[in-house]
LOPAPA-991226 format. One line per field, with one value per residue (C-alpha): residue number from 0; y, z, x. Coordinates in steps of 0.5 Angstrom, whole numbers, plus 500, padded with zeros to 3 digits. Layout:
residues N
nr <- (NUM / ...)
yy <- (Y / ...)
zz <- (Z / ...)
xx <- (X / ...)
This chain:
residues 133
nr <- (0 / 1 / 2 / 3 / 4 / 5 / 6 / 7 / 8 / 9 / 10 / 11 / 12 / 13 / 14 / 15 / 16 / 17 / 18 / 19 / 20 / 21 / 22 / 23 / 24 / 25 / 26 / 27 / 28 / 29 / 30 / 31 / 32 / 33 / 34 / 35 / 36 / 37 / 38 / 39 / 40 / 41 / 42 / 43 / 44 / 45 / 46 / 47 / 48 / 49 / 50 / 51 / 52 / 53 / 54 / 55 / 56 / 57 / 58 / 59 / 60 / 61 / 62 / 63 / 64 / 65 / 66 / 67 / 68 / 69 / 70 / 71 / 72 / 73 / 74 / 75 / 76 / 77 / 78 / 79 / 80 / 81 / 82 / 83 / 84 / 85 / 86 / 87 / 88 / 89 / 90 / 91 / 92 / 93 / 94 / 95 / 96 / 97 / 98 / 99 / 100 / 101 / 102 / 103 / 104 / 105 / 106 / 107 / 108 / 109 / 110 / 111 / 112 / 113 / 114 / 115 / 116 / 117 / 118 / 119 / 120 / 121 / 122 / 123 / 124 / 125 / 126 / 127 / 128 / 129 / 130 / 131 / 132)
yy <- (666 / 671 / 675 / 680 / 682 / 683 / 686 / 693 / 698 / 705 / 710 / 718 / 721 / 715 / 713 / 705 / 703 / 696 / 692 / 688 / 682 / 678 / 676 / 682 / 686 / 681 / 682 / 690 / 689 / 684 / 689 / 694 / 690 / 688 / 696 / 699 / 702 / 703 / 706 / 712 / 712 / 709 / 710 / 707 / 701 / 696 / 697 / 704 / 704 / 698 / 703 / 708 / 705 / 701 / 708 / 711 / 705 / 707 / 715 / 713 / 706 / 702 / 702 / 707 / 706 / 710 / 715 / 719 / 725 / 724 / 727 / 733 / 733 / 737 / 734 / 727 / 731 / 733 / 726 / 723 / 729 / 727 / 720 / 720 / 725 / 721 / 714 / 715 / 722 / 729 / 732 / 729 / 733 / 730 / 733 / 731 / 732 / 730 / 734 / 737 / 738 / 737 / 738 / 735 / 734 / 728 / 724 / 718 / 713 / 718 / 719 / 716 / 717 / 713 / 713 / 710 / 712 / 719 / 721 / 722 / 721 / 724 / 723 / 725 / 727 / 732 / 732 / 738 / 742 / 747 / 754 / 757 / 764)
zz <- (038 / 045 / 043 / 048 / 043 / 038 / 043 / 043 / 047 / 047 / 050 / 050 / 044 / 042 / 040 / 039 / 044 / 042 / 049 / 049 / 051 / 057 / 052 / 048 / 055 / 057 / 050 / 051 / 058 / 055 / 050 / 055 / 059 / 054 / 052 / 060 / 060 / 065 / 063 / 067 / 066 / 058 / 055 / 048 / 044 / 045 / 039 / 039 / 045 / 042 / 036 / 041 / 045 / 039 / 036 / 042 / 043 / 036 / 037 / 044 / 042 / 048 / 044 / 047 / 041 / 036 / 032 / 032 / 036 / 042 / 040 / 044 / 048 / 043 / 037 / 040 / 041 / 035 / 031 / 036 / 033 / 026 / 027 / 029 / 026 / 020 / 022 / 026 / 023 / 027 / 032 / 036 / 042 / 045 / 051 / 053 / 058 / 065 / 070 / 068 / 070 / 066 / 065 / 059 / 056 / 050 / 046 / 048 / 047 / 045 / 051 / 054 / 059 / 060 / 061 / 058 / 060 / 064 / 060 / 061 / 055 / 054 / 048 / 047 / 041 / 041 / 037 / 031 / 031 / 024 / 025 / 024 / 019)
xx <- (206 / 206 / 198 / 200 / 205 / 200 / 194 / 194 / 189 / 187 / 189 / 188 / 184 / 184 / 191 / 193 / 198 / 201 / 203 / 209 / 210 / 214 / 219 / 221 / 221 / 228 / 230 / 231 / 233 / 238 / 241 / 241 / 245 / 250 / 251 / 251 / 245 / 241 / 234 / 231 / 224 / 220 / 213 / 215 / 215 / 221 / 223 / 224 / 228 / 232 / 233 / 235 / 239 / 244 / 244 / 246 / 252 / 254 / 255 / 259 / 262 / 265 / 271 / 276 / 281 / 276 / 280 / 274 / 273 / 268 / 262 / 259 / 253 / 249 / 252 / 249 / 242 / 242 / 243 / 238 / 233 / 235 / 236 / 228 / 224 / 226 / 224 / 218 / 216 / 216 / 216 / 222 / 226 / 233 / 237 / 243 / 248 / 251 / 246 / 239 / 232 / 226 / 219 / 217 / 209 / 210 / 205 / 203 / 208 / 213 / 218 / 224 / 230 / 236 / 244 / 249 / 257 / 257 / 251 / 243 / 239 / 232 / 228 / 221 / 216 / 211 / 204 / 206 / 200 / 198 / 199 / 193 / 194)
């Protein structure tokens, strides 16, 4: 077994951040390959981007001959928010879309940015923070 895929390191306010091995880097951009994805920019655990990635595919499949309607943009967004949330626990934030600007600030290990198709993809999760009465 790789350690390095078992080694973790700190980084800011003390948040464990797990490395990845050499092995499961080729793995994701494997699968990124075969689904035509081409990753912008990644602070995240392979695992999560292959879940976004194979969750981004089954939204807008290869396959044109889909009775279902095309999903929209925000609809796409929205199922990434919820998709998210559920699994890794809130606060996720998901923009979506042909042309857009963004400046964002995300917890570490939460942020990623790719595109599939005609579209861009940005997903990133924020620290949720009581609010104080």
């Amino acid at each position: 077994m790789d350690k390095t895929a078992t080694d973790t390191t700190t980084a800011a306010k003390g948040t464990k951040i797990k490395r990845t091995s050499s092995s499961e880097v080729m793995k994701l951009a494997t699968l990124a390959v075969e689904l035509n994805i081409t990753v912008r920019s990644a602070n995240m655990h392979v695992t999560m981007q292959e879940k976004a990635f194979v969750f981004a595919r089954k939204l807008l499949p290869v396959n044109k001959s889909n009775t279902n309607p095309k999903p929209t943009p925000t609809q796409i967004a929205l199922a990434f928010k919820k998709e998210f949330d559920a699994s890794y626990g809130p606060a996720w934030h998901c923009i979506v879309g042909k042309s857009f600007g963004s400046f964002v600030t995300h917890s570490p290990g939460g942020f990623l940015y790719f595109s599939m198709d005609n579209l861009h993809l940005l997903l990133f999760k924020t620290e949720v923070q009581p609010v104080m009465q």
